[in-house]
Backbone bond lengths (Angstrom), bond angles and torsions (degrees), N, CA, C in turn:
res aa  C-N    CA-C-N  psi(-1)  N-CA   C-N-CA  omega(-1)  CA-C   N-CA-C  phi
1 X - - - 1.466 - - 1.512 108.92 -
2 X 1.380 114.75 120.65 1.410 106.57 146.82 1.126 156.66 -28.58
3 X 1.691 130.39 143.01 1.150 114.97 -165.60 1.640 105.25 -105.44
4 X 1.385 124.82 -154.90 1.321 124.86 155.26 1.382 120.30 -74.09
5 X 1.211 141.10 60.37 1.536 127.25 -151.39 1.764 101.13 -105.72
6 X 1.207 101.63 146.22 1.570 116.97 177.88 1.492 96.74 -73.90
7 X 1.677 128.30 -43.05 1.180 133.47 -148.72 1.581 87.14 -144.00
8 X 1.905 106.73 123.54 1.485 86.55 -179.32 1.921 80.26 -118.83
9 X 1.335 100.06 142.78 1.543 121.28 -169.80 1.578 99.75 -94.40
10 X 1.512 114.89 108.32 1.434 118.61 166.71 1.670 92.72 -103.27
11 X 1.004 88.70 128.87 2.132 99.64 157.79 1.708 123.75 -115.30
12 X 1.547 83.24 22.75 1.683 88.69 172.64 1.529 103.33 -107.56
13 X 1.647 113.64 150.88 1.709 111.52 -178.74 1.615 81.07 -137.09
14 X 1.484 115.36 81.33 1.599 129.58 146.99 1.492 114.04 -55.35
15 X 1.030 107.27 -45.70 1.968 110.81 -176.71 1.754 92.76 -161.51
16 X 2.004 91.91 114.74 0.903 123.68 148.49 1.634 138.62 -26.66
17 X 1.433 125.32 -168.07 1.521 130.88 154.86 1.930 89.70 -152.57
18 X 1.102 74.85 126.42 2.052 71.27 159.49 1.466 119.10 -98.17
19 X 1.691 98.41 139.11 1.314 121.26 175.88 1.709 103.84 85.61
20 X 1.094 97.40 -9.81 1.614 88.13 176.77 1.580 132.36 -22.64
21 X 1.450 105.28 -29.54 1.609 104.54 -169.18 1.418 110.19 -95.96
22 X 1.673 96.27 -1.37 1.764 97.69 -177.92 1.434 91.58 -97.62
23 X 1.263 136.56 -20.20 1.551 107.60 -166.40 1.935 90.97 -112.82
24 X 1.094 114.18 -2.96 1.714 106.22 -170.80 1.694 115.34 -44.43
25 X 1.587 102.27 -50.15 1.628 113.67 -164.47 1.376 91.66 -64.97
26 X 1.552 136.81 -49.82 0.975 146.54 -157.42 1.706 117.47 -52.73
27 X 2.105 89.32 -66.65 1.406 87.02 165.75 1.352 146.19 -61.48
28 X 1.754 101.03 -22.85 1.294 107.32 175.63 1.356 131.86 -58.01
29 X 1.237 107.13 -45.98 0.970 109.59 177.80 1.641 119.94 -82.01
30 X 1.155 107.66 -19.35 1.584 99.31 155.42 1.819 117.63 -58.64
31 X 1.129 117.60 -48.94 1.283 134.19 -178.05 1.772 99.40 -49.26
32 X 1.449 122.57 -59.03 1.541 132.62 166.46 1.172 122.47 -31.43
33 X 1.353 104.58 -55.32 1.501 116.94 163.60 1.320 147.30 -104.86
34 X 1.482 112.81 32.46 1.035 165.90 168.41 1.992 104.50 -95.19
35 X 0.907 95.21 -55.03 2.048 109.23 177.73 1.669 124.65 -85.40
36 X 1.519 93.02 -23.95 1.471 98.68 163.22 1.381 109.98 -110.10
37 X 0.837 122.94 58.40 1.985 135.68 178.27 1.353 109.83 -116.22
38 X 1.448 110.21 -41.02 1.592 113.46 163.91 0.930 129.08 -96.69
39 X 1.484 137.60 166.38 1.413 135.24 163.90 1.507 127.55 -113.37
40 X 1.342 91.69 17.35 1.666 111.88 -174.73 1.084 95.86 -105.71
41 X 1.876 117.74 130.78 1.445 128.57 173.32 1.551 92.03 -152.02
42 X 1.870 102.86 -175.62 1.430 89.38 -170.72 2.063 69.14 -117.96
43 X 1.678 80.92 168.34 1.527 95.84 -153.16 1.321 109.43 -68.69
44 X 1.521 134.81 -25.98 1.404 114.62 -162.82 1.724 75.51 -112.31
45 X 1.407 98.66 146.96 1.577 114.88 155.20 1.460 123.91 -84.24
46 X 1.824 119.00 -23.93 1.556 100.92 -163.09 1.389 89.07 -94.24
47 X 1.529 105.16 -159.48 1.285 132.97 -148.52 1.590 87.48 -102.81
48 X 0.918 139.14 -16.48 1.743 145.34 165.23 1.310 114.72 -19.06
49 X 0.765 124.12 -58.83 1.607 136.63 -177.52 1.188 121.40 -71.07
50 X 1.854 105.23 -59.95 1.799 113.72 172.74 1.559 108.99 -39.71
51 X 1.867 106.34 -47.38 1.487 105.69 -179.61 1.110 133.12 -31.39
52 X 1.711 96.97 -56.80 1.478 109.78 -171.66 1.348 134.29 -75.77
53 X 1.319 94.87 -21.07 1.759 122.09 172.02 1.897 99.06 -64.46
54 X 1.054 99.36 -57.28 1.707 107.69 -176.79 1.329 99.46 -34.79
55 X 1.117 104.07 -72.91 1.703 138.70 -175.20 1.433 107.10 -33.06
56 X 1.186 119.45 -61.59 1.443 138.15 178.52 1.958 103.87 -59.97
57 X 1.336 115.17 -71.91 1.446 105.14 166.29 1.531 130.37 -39.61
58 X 1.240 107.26 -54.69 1.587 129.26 154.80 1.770 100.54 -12.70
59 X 1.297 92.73 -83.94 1.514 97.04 -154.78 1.687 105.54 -80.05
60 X 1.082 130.76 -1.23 1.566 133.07 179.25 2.037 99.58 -113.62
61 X 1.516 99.20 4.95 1.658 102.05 159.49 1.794 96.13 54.19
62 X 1.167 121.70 69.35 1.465 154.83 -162.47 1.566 101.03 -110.84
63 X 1.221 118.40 153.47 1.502 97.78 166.34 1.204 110.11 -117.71
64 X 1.204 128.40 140.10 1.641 147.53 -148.77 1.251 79.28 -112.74
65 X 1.579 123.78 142.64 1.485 144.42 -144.20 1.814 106.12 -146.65
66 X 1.162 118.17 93.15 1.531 102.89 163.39 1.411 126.16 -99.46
67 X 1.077 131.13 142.94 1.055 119.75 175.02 1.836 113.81 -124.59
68 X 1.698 126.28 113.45 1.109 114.97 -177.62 1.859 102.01 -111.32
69 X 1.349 102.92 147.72 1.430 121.52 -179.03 2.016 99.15 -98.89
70 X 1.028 84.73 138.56 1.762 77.85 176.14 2.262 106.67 -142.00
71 X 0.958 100.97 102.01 1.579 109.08 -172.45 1.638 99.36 -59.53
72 X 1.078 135.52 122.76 1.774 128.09 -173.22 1.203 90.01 -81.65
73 X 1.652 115.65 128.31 1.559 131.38 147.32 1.585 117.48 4.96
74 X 1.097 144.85 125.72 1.063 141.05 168.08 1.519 126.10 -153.24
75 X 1.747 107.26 114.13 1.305 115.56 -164.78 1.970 110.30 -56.30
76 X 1.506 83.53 -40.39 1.534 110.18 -157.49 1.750 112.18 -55.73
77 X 1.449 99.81 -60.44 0.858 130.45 -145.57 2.283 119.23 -115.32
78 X 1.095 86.33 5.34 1.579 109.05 176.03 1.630 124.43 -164.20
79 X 1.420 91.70 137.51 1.227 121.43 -179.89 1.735 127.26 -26.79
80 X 1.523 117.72 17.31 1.361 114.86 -163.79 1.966 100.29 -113.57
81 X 1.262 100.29 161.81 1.243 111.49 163.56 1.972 119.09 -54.99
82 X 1.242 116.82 114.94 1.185 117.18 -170.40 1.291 116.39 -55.18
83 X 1.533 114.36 128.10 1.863 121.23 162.53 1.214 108.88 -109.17
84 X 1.449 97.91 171.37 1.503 133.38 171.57 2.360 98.65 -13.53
85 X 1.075 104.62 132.86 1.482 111.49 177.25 1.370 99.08 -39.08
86 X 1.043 112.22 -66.14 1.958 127.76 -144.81 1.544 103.48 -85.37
87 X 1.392 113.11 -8.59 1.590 119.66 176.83 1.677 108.42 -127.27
88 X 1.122 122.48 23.94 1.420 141.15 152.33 1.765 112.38 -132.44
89 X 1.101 120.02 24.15 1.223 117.57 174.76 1.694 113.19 -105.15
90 X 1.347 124.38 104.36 1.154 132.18 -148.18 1.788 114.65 -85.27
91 X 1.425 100.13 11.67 1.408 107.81 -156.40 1.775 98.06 -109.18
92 X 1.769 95.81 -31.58 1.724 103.95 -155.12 1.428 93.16 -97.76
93 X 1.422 127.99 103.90 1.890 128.81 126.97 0.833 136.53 23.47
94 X 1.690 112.97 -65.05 1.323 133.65 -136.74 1.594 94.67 -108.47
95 X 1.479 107.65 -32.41 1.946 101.49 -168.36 1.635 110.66 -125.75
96 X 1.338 106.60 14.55 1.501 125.62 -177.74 1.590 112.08 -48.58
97 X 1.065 130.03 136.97 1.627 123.61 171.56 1.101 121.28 -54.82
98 X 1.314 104.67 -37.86 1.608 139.12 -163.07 1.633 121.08 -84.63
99 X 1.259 96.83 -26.33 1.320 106.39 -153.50 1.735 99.06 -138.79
100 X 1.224 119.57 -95.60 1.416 114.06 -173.92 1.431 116.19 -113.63
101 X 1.423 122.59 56.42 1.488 156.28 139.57 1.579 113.94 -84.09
102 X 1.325 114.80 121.39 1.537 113.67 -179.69 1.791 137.69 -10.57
103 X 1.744 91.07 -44.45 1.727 95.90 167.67 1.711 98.29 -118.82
104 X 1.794 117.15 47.87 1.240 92.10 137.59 1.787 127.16 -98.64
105 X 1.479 94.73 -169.90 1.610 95.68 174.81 1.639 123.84 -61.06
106 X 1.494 116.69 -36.39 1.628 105.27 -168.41 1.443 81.06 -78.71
107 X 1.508 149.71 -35.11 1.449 141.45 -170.97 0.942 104.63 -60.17
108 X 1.420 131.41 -76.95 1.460 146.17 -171.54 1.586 111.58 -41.92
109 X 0.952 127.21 -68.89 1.364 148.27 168.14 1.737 120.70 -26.32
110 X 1.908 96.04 -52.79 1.567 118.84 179.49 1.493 98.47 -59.20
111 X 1.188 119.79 -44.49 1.651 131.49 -155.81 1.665 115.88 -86.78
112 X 1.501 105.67 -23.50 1.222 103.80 -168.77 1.863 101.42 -95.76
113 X 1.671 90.38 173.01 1.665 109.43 -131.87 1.428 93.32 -99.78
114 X 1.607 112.86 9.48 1.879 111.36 -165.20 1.391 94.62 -139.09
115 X 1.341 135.38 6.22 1.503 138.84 160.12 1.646 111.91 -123.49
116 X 1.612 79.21 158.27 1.898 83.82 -173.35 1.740 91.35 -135.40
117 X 1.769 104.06 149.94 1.457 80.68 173.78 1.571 129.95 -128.67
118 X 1.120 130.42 141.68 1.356 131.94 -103.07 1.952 94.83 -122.24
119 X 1.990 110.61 -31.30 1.615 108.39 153.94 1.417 95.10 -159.98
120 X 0.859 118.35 177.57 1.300 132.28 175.31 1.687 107.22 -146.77
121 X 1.461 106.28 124.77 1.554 100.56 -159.91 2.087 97.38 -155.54
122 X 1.438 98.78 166.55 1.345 107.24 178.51 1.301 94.80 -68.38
123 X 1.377 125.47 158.92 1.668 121.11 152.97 1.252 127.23 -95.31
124 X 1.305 103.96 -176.88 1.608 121.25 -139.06 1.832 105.19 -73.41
125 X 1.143 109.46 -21.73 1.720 131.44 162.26 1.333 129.45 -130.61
126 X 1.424 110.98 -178.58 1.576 94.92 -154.45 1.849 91.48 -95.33
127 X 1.069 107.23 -19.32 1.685 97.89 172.29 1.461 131.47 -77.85
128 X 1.151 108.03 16.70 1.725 140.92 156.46 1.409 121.80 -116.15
129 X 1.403 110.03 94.78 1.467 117.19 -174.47 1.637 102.79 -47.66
130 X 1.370 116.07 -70.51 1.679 128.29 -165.03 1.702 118.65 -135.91
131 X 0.995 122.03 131.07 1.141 133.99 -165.87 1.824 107.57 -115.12
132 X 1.188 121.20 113.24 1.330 124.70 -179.36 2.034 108.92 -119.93
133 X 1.141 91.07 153.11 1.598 112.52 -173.79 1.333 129.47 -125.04
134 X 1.562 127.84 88.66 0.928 135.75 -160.43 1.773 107.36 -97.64
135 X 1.494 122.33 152.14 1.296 120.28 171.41 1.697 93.51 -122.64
136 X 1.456 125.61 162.02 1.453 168.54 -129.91 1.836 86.95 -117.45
137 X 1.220 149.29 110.62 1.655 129.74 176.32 1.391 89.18 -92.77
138 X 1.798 141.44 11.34 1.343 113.24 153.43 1.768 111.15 -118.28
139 X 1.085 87.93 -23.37 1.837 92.36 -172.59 1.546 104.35 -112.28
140 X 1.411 107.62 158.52 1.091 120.96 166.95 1.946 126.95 -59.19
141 X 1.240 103.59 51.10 1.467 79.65 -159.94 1.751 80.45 -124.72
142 X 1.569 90.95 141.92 1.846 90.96 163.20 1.803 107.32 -103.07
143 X 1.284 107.65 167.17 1.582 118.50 159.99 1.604 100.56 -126.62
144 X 1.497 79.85 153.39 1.960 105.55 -168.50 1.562 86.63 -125.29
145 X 1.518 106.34 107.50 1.961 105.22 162.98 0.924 94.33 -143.75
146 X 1.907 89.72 125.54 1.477 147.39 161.31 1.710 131.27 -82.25
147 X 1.368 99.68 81.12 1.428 106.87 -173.45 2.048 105.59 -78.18
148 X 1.455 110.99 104.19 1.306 124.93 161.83 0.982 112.09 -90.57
149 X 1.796 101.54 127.47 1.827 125.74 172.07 1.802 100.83 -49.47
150 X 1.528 99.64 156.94 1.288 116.09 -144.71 1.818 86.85 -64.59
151 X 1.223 114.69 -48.46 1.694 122.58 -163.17 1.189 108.89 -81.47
152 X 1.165 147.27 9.08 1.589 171.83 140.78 1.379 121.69 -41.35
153 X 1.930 114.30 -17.84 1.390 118.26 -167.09 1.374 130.04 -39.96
154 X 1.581 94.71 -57.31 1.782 99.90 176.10 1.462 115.13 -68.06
155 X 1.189 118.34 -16.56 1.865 118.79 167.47 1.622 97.74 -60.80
156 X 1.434 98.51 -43.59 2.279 93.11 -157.67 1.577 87.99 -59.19
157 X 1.718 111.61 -62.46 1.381 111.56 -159.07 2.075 113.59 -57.14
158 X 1.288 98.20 -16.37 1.608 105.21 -164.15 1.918 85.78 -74.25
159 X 1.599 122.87 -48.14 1.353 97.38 -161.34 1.700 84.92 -103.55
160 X 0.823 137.70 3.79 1.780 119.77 152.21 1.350 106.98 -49.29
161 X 1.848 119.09 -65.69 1.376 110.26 -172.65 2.219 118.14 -68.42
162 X 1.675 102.57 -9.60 1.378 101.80 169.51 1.624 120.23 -73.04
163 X 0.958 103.98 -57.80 2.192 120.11 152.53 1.263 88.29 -11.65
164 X 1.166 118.51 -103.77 1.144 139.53 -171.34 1.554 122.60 -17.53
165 X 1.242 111.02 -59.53 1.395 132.12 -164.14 1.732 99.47 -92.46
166 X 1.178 131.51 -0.06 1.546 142.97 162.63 1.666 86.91 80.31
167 X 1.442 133.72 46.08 1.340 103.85 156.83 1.650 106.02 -118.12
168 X 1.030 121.66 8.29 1.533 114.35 141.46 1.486 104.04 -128.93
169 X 1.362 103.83 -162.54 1.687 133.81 -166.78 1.124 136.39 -140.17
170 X 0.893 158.39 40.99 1.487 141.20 -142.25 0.972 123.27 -84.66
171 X 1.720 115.15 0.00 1.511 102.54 127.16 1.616 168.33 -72.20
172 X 1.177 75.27 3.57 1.665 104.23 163.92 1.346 114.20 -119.25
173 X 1.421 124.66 32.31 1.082 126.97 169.80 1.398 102.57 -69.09
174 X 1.698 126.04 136.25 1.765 90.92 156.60 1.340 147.00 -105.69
175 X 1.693 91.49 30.02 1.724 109.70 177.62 1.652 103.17 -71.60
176 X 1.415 94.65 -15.47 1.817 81.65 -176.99 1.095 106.70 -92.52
177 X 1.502 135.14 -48.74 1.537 105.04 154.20 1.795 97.25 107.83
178 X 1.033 107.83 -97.69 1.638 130.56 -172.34 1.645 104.46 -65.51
179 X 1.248 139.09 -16.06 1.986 144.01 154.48 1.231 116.16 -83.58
180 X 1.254 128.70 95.67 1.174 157.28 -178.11 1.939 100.92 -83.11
181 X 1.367 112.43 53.58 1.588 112.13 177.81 1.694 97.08 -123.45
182 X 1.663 94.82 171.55 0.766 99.14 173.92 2.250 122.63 -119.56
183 X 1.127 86.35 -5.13 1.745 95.66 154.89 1.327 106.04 -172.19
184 X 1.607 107.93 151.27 1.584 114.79 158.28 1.120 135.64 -38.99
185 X 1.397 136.23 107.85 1.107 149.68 164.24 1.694 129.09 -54.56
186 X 0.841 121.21 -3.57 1.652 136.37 -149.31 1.284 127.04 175.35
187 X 1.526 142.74 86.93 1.251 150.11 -161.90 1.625 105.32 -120.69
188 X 1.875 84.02 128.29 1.961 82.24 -178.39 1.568 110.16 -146.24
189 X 0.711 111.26 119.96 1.680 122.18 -162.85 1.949 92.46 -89.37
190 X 1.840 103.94 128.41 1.623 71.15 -173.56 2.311 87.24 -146.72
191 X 1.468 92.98 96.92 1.380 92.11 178.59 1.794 106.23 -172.05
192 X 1.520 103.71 -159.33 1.862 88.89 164.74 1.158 121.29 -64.67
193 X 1.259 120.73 136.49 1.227 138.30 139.87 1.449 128.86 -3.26
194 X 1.635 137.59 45.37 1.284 142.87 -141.78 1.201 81.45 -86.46
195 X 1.520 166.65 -16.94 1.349 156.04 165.45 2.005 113.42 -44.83
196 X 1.513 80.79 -31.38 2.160 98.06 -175.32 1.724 91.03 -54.48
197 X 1.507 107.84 -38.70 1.452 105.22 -159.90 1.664 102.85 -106.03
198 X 1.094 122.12 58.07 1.258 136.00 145.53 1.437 110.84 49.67
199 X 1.871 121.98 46.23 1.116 128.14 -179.46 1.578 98.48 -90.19
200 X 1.239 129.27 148.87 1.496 139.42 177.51 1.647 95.91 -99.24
201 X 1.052 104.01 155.45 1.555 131.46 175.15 1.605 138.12 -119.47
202 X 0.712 110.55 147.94 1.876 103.22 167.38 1.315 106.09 -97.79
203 X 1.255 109.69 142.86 1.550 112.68 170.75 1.414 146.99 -138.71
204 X 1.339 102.68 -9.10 1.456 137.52 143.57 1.309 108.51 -9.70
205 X 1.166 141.71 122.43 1.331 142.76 156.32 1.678 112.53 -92.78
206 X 1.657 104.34 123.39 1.316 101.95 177.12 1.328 130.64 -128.11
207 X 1.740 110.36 34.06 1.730 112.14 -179.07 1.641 87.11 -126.11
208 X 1.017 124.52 -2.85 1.751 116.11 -169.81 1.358 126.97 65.22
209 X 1.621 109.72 15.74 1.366 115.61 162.94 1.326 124.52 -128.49
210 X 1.256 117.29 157.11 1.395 127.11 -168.06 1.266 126.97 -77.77
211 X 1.257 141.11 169.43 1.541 120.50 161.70 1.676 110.33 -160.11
212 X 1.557 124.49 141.66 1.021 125.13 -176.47 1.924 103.94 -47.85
213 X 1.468 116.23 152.29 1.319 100.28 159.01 1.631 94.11 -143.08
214 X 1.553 108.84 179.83 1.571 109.03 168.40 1.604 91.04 -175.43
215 X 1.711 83.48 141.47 1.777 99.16 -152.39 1.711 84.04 -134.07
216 X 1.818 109.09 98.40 1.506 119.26 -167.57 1.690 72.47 -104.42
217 X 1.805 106.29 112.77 1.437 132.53 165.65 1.145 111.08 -147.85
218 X 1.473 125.23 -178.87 1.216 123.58 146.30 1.394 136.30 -53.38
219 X 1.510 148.15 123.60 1.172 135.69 -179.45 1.721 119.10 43.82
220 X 1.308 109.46 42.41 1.711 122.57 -160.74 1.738 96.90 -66.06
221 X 1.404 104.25 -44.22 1.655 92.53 -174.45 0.984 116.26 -57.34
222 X 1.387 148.30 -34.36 1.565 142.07 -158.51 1.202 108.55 -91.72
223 X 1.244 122.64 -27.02 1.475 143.66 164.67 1.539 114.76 -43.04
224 X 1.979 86.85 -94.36 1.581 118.72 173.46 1.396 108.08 -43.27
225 X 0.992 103.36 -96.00 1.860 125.84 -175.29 1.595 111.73 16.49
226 X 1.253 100.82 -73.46 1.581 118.55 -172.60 2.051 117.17 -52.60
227 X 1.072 79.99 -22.98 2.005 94.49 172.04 1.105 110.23 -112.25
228 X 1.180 133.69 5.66 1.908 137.42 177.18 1.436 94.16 -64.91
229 X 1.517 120.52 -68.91 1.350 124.58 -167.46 1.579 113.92 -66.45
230 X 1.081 120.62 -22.35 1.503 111.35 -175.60 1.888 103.57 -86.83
231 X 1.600 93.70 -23.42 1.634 86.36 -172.01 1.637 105.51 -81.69
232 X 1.673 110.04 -25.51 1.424 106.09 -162.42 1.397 120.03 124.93
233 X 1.176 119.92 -0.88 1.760 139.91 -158.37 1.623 95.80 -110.03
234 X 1.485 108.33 125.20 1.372 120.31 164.16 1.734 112.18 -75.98
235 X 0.672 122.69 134.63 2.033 118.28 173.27 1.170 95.51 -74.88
236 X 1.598 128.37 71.40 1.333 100.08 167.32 1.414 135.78 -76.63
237 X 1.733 104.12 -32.40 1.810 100.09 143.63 1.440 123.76 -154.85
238 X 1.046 78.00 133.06 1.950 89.36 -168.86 1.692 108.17 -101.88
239 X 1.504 110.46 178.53 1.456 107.64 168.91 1.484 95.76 -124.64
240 X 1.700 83.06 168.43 1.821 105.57 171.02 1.441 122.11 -105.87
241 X 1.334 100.21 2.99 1.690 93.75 -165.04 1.544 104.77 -162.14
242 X 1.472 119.92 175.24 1.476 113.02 175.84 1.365 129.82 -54.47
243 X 1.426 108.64 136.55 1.656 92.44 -177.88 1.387 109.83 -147.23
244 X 1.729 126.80 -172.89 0.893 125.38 -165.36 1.669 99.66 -101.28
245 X 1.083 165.87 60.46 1.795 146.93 -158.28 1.431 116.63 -54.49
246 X 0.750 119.25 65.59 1.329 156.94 -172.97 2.010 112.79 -76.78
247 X 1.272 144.30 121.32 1.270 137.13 158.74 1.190 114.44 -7.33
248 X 1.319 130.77 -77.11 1.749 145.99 -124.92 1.590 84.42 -87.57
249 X 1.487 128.10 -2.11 1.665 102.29 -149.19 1.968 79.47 -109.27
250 X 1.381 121.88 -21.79 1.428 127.62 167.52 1.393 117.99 -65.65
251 X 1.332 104.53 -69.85 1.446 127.50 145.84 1.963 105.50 5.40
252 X 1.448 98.88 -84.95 1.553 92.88 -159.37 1.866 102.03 -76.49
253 X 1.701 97.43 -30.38 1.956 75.09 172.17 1.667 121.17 -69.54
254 X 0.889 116.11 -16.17 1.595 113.20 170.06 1.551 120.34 -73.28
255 X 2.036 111.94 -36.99 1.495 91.94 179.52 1.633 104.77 -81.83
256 X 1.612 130.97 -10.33 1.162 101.23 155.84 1.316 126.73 -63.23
């Protein structure tokens, strides 16, 4: 089980990114200065606040809201070391790495023993193949997963960093229908690394509140990190190194 980690350390490299080390310095520092462009942030940086908000829903039996974005595998069309056809094919559901491959999310998720699932439906646009809805069988908490077609990346990452930054919601979406909240609690971006490939962002925060995030990519902190605070996103766990984005690695930060 997971802990609370600011930085969660994978030292496994299951699936690569290519070229990563030629564009890393590059992007980063675009990404840096990209975060110091504004001067609008929301005022507290730590995790102080998110706590107490939790805390406060928690005990008035609130419903705690996640929402994860998941970019589907894609040979074609992103920056990773090539797999298997049918598990780099960014189009198909059913055999996705990411998604409905043994350790993806609608797999992983369906199977495990502390979620139940609640619809399973097309999503709300066409650059979201399927949208599934899981409930918590002890806590109040729902999950919102958003399976995006493989060539869709900078759409997933564009409203990951909007989530974030309070200029949408998806809790007031009304395809969901059955979550009666009033914003996301928890934002987690969970696939390649589309930052490697030199997508720009917004980052501006514009409701004045914070929100846990966790961005399961390759090397996400050096990336992510630097726009968490301007958008509004806590790091609650990031990586340092290559990894696999894989179900189980969401999975255990949520049942903590």
């Amino acid at each position: 089980m997971l802990t609370n980690p600011v930085l969660l350390i994978l030292f496994f490299a299951l699936l690569g990114c290519k070229d990563a080390n030629k564009t890393y310095h590059k992007v980063r520092q675009s990404v840096i200065h990209t975060a110091s462009a504004s001067n609008e942030a929301v005022s507290d940086t730590s995790r102080a606040l998110i706590e107490k908000y939790l805390a406060e829903k928690e005990a008035n039996n609130k419903t705690r809201l996640v929402h994860i974005l998941v970019p589907l595998c894609d040979n074609e069309n992103q920056g990773i070391v090539p797999v298997n056809a049918s598990l780099g094919n960014g189009q198909n559901l059913n055999t996705n790495l990411y998604w409905g491959a043994g350790y993806g999310v609608r797999t992983f998720f369906r199977k495990s023993a502390d979620w139940s699932v609640v619809s399973i439906s097309e999503g709300p646009k066409s650059a979201i193949l399927q949208r599934l809805i899981f409930k918590h069988k002890l806590a109040n908490v729902y999950l919102v997963a958003d399976a995006y077609a493989g060539d869709k990346m900078e759409e997933c990452l564009t409203d990951f960093w909007l989530e974030l930054n309070g200029t949408k919601n998806v809790g007031r979406d009304s395809s969901i229908g059955l979550i009666n909240v009033d914003s996301v609690d928890f934002v987690i971006f969970n696939g390649h690394n589309g930052l490697m490939d030199t997508y720009e962002l917004p980052a501006t925060n514009k409701d004045g509140r914070r929100k846990d995030a966790a961005v399961i990519a390759c090397m996400s902190h050096s990336y992510f990190t630097p726009l968490l605070e301007k958008a509004g996103g806590y790091p609650y766990s990031m990586t340092t190194n290559f990894m696999a984005p894989e179900a189980y690695v969401s999975h255990a930060i949520l049942n903590t």
